[in-house]
N, CA, C and O atoms as a MOPAC input file, in Angstrom:
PM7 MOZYME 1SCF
protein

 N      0.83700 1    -1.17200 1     0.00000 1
 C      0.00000 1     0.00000 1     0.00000 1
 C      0.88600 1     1.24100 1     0.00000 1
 O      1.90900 1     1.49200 1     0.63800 1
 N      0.17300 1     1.97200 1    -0.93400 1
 C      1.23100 1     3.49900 1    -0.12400 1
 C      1.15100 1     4.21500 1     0.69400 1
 O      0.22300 1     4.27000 1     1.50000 1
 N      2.25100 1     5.01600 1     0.65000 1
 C      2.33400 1     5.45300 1     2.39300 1
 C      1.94400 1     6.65500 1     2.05400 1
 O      2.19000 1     7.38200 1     1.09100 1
 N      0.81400 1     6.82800 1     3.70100 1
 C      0.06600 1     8.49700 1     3.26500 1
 C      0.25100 1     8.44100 1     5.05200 1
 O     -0.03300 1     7.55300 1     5.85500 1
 N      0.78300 1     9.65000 1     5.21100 1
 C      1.15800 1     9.93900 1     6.73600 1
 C      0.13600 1     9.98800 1     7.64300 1
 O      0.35500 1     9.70300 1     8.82000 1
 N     -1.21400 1    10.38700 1     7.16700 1
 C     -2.46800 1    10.93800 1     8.22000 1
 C     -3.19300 1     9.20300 1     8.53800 1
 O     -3.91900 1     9.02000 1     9.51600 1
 N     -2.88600 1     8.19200 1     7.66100 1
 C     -3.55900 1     6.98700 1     7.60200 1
 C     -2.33500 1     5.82300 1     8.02900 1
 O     -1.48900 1     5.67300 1     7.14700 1
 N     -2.14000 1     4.95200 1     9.33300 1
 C     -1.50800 1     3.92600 1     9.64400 1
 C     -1.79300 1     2.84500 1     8.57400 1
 O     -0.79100 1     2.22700 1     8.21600 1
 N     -2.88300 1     2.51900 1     8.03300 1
 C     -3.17600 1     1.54400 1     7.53400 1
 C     -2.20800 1     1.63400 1     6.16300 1
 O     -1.80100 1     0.61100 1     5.61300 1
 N     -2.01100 1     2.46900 1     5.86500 1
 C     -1.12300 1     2.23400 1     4.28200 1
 C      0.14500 1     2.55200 1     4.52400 1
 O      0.70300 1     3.00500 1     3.52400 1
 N      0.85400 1     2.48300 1     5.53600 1
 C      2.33400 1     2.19600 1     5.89400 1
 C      2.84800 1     1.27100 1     5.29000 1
 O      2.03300 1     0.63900 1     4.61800 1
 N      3.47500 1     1.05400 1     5.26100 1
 C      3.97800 1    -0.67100 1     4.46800 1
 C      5.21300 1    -1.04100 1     5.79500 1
 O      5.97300 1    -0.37600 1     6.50000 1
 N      4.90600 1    -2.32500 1     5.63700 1
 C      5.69200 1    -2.82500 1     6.68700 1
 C      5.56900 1    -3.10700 1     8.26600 1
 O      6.25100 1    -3.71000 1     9.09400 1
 N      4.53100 1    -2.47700 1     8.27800 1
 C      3.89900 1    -2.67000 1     9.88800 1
 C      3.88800 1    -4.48400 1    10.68600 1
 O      2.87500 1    -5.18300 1    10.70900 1
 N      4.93600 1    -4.81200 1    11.12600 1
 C      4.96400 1    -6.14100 1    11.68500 1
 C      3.62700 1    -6.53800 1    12.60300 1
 O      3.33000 1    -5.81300 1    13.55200 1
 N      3.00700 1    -7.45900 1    12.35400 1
 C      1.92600 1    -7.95200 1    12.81600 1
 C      2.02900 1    -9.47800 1    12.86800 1
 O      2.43400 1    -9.98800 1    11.82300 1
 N      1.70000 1   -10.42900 1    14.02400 1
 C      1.73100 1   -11.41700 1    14.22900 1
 C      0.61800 1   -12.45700 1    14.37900 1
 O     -0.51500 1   -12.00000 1    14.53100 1
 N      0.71400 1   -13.31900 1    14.36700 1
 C     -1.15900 1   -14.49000 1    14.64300 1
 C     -0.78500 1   -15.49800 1    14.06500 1
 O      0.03900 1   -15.49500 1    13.15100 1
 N     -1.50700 1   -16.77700 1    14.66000 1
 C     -1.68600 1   -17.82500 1    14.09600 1
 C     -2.70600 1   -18.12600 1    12.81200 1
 O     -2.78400 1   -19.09100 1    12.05100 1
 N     -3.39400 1   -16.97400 1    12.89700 1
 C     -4.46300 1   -17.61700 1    12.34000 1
 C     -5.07800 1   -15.87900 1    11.51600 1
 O     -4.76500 1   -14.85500 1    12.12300 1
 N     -5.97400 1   -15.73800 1    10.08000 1
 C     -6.19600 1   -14.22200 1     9.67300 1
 C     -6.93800 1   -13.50700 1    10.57700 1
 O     -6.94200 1   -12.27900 1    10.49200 1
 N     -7.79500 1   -14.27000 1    11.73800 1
 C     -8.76300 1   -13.56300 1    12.70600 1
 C     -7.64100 1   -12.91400 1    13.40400 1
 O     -7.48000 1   -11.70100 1    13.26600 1
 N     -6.73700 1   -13.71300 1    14.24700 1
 C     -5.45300 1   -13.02000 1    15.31900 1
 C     -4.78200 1   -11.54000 1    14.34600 1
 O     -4.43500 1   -10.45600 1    14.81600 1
 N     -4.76900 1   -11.94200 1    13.01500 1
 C     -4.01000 1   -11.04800 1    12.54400 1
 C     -4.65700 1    -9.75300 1    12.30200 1
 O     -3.97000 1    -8.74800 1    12.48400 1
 N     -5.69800 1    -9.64200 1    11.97500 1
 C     -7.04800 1    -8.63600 1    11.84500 1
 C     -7.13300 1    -8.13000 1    13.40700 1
 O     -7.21300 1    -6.91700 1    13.59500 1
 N     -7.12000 1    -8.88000 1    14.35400 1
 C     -7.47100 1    -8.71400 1    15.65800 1
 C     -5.84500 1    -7.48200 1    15.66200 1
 O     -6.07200 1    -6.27400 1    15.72600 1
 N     -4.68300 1    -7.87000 1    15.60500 1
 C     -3.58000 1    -7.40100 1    16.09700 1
 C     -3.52700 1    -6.04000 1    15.55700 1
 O     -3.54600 1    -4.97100 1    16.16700 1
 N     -3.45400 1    -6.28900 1    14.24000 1
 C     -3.69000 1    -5.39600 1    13.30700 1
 C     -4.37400 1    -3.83700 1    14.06300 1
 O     -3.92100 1    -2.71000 1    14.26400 1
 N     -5.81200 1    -4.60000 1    14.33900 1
 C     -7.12500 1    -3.49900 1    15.19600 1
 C     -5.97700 1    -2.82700 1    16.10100 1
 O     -5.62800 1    -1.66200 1    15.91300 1
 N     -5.60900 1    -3.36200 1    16.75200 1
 C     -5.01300 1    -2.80500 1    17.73100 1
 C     -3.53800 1    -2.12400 1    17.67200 1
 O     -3.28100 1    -1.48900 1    18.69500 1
 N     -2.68000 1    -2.12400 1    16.84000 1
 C     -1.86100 1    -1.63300 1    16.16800 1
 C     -2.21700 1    -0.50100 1    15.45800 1
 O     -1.53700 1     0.51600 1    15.59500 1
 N     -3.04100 1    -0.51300 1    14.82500 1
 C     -3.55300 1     0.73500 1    14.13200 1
 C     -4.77800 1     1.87000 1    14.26700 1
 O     -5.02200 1     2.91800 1    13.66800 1
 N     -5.52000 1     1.02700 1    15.51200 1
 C     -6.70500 1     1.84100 1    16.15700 1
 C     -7.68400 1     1.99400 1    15.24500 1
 O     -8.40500 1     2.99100 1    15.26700 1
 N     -7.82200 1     1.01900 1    14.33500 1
 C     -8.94000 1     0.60400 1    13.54300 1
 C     -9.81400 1    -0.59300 1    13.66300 1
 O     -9.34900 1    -1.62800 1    14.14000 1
 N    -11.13500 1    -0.51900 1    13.23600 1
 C    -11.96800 1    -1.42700 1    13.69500 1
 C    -12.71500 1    -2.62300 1    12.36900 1
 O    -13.67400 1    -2.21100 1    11.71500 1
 N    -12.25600 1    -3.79700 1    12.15500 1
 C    -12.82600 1    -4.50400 1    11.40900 1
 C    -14.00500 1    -4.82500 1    11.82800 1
 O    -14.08400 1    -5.02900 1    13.04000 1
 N    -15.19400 1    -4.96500 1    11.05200 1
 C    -15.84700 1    -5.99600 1    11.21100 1
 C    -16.53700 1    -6.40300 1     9.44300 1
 O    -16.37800 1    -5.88700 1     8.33700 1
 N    -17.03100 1    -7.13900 1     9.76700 1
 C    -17.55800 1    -8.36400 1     8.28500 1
 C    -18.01300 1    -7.42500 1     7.28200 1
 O    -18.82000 1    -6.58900 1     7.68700 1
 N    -17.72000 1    -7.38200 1     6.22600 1
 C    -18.92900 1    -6.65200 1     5.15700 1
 C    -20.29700 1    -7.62500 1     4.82700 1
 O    -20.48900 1    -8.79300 1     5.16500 1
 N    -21.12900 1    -6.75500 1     4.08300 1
 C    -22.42500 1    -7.12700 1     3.79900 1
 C    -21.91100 1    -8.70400 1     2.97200 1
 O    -20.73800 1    -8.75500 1     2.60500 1
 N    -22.67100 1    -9.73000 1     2.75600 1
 C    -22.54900 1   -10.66600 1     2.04700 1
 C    -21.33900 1   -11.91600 1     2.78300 1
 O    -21.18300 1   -11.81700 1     4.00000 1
 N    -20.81000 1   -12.65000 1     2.29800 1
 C    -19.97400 1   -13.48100 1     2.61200 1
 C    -18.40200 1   -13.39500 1     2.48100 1
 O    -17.60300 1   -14.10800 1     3.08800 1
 N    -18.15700 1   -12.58100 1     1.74600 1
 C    -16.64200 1   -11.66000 1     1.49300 1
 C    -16.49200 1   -10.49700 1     2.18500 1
 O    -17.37500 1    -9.64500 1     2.29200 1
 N    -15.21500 1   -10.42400 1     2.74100 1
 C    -14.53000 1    -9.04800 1     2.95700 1
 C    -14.80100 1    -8.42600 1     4.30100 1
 O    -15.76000 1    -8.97400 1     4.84500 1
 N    -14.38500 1    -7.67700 1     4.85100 1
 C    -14.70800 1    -6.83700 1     5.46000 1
 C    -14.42100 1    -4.92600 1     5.02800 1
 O    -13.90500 1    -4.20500 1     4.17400 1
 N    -15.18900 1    -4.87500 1     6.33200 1
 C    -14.91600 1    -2.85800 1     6.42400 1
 C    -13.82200 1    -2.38600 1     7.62400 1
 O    -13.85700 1    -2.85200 1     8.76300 1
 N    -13.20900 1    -1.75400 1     7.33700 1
 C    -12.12500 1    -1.20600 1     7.88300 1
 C    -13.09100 1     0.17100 1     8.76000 1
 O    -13.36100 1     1.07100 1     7.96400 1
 N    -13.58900 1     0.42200 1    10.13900 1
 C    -13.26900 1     2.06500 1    10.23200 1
 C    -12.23500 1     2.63400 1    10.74200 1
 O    -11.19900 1     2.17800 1    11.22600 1
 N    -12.63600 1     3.71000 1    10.57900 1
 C    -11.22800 1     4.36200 1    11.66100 1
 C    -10.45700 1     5.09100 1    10.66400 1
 O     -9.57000 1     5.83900 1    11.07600 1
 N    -10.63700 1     4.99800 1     9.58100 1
 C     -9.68000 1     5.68500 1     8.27000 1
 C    -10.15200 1     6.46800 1     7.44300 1
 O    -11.20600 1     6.27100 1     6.83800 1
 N     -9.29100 1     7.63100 1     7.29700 1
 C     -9.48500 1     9.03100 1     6.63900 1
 C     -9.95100 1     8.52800 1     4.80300 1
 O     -9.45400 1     7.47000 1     4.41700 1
 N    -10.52700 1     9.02100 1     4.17200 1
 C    -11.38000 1    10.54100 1     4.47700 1
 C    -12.69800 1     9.41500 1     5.30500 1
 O    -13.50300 1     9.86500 1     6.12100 1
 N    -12.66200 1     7.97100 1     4.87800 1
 C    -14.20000 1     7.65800 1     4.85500 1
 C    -14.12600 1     6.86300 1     6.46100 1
 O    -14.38800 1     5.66500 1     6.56800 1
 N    -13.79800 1     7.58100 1     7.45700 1
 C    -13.71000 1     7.08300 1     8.88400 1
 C    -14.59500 1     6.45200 1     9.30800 1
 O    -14.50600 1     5.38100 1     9.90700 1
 N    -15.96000 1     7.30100 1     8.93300 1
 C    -17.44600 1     6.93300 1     9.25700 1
 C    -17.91100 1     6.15100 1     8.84400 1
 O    -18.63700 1     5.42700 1     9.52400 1
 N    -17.66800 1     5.91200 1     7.34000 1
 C    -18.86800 1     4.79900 1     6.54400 1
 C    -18.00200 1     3.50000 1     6.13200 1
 O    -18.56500 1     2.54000 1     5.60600 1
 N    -16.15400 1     3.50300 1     6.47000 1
 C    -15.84600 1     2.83100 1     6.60400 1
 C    -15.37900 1     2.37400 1     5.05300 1
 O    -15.89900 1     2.99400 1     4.12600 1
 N    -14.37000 1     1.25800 1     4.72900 1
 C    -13.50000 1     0.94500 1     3.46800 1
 C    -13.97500 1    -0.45900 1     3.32500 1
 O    -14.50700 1    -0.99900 1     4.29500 1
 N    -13.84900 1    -1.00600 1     2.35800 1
 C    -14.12400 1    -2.36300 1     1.86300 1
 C    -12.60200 1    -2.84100 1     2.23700 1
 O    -11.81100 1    -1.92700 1     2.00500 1
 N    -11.84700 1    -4.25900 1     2.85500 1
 C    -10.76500 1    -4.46700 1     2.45400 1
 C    -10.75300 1    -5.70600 1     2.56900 1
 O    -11.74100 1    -6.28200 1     3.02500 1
 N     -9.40200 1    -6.53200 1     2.09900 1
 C     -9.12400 1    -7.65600 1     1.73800 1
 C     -8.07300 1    -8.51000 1     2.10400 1
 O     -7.00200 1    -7.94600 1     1.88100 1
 N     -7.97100 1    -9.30200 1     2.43400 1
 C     -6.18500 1    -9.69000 1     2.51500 1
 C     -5.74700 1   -10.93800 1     1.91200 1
 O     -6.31400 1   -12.03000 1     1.86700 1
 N     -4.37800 1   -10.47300 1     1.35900 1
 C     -3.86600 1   -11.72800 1     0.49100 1
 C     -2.60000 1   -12.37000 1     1.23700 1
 O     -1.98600 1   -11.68000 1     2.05100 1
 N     -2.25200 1   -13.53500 1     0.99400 1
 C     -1.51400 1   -14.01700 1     2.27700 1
 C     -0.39100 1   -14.23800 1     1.11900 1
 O     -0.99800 1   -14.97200 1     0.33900 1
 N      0.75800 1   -14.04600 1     0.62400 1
 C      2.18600 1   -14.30400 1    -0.35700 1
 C      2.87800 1   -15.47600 1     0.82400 1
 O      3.50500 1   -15.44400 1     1.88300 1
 N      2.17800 1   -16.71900 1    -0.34600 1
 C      3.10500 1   -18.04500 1     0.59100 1
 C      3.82700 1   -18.62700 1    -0.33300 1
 O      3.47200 1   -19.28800 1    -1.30800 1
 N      5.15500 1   -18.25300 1     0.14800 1
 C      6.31800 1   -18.44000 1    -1.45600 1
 C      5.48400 1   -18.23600 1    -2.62300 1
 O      4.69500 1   -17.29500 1    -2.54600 1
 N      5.49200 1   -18.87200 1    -3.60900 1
 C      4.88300 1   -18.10100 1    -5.32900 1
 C      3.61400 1   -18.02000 1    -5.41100 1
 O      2.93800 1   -17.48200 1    -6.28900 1
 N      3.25900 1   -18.62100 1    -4.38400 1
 C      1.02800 1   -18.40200 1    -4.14300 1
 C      0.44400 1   -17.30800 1    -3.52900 1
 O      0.63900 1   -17.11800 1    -2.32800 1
 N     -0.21000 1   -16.60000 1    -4.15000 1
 C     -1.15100 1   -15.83300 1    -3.44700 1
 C     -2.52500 1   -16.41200 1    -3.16900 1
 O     -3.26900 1   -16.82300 1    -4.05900 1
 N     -2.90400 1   -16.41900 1    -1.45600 1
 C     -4.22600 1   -16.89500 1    -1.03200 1
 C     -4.93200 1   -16.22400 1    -0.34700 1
 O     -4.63100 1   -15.81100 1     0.77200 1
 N     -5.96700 1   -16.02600 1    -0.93200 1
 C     -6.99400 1   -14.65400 1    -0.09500 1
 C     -7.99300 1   -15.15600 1     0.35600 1
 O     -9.04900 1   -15.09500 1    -0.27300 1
 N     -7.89000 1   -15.83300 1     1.67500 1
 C     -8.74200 1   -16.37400 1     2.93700 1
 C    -10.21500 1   -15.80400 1     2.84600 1
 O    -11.13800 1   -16.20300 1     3.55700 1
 N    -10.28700 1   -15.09900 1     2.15400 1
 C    -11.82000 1   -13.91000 1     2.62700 1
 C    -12.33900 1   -13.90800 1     0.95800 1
 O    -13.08200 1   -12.98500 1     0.62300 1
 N    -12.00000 1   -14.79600 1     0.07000 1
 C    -12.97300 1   -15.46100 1    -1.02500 1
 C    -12.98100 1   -16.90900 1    -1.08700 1
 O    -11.99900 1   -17.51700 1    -0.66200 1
 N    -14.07200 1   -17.59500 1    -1.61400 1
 C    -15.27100 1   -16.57100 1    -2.13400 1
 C    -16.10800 1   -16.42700 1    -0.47300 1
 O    -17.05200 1   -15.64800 1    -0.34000 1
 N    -15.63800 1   -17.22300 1     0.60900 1
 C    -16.13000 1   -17.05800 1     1.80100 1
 C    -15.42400 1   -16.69700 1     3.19700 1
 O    -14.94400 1   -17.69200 1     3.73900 1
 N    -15.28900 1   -15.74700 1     3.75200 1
 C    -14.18200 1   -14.76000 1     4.80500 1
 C    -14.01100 1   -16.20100 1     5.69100 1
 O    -14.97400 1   -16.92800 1     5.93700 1
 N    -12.92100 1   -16.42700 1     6.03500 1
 C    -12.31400 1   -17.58300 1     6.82300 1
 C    -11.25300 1   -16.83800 1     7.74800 1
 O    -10.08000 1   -16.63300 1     7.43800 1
 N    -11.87300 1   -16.47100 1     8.94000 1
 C    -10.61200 1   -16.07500 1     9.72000 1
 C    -10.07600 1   -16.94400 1    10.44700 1
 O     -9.81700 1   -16.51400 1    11.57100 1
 N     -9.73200 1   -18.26700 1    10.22300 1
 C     -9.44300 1   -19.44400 1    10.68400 1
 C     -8.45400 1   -19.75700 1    10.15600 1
 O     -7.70600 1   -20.60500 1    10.64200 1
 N     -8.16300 1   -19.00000 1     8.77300 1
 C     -7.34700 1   -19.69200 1     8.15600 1
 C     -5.80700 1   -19.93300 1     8.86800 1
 O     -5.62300 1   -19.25400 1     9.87900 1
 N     -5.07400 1   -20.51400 1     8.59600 1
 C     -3.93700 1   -20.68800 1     9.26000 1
 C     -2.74700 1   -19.94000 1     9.10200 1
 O     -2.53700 1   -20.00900 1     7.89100 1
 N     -1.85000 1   -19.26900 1     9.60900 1
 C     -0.78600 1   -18.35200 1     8.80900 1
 C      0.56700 1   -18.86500 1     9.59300 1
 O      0.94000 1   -19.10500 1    10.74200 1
 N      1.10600 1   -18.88200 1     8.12900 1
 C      2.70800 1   -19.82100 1     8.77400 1
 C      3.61800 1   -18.27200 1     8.47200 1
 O      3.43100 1   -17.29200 1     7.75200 1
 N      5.02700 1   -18.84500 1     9.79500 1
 C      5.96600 1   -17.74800 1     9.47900 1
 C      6.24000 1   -16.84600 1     8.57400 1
 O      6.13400 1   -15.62600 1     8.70200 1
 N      6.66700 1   -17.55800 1     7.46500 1
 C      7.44400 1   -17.16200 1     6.39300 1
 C      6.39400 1   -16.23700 1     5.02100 1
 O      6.66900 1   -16.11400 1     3.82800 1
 N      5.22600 1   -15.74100 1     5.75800 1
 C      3.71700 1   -15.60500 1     4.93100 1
 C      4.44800 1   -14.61900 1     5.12300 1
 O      5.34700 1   -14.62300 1     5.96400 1
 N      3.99200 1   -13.00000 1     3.89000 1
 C      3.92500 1   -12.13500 1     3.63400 1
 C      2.05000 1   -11.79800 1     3.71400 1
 O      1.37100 1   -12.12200 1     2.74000 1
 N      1.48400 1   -11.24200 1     4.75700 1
 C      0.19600 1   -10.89000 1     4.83900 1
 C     -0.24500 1    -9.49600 1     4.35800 1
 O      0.20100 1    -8.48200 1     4.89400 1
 N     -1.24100 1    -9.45200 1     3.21100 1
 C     -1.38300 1    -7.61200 1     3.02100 1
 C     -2.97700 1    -7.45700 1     2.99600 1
 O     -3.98300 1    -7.88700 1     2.43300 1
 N     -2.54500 1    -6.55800 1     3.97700 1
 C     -4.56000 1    -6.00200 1     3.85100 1
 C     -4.20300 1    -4.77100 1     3.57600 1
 O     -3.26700 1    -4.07600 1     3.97300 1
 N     -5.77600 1    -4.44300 1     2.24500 1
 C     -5.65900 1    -4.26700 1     1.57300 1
 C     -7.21500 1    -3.16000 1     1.35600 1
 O     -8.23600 1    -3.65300 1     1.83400 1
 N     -7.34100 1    -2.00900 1     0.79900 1
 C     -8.47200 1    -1.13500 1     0.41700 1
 C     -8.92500 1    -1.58600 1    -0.81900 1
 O     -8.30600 1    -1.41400 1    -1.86900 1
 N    -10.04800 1    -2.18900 1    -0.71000 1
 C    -10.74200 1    -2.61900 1    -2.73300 1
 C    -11.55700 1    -1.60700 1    -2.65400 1
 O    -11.86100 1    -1.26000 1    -3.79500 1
 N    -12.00800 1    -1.03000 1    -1.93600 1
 C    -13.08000 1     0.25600 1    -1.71800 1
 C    -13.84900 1     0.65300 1    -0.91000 1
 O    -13.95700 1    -0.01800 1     0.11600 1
 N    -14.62100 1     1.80900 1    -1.05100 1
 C    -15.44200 1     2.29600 1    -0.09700 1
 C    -16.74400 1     1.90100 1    -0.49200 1
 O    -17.71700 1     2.20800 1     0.19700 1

């Protein structure tokens, strides 16, 4: 993501830890003083807490880079169960407002 100073969430690099994408969403919340919860339907969630749309909140996503695979736990059905090993590169991610 790029980096915009007024918004934590598009830092790049922010170390975050969990066993699992719920722990990491959970850590995340708390690292950045933002609040997930589920979006409408069976995919995705909403991010609040982030400029400009603080209030009505962001669509976002996360893709997990496990060596040459990309796996995005939250299609076609949000799985925060999924499992996350060390060596994962995790990115959440703005698809929209």
């Amino acid at each position: 993501m790029e980096h915009d100073e007024r918004v934590n969430l598009r830092r790049r690099g922010i170390p975050v830890s969990g066993a699992t994408v719920g722990e990491i969403l959970d850590e995340a919340s708390r690292l950045l003083k933002i609040k997930f919860e589920p979006h409408e339907g069976p995919m995705w969630f909403r991010a609040y807490g982030i400029l400009p749309h603080d209030d009505v909140g962001w669509i976002i996503d996360i893709r997990i880079r496990r060596g040459d695979a990309d796996i995005l736990p939250l299609r076609p059905k949000r799985d925060t169960t999924f499992p996350i090993q060390d060596s994962d590169d995790i990115l959440i991610y703005i698809i929209a407002d």
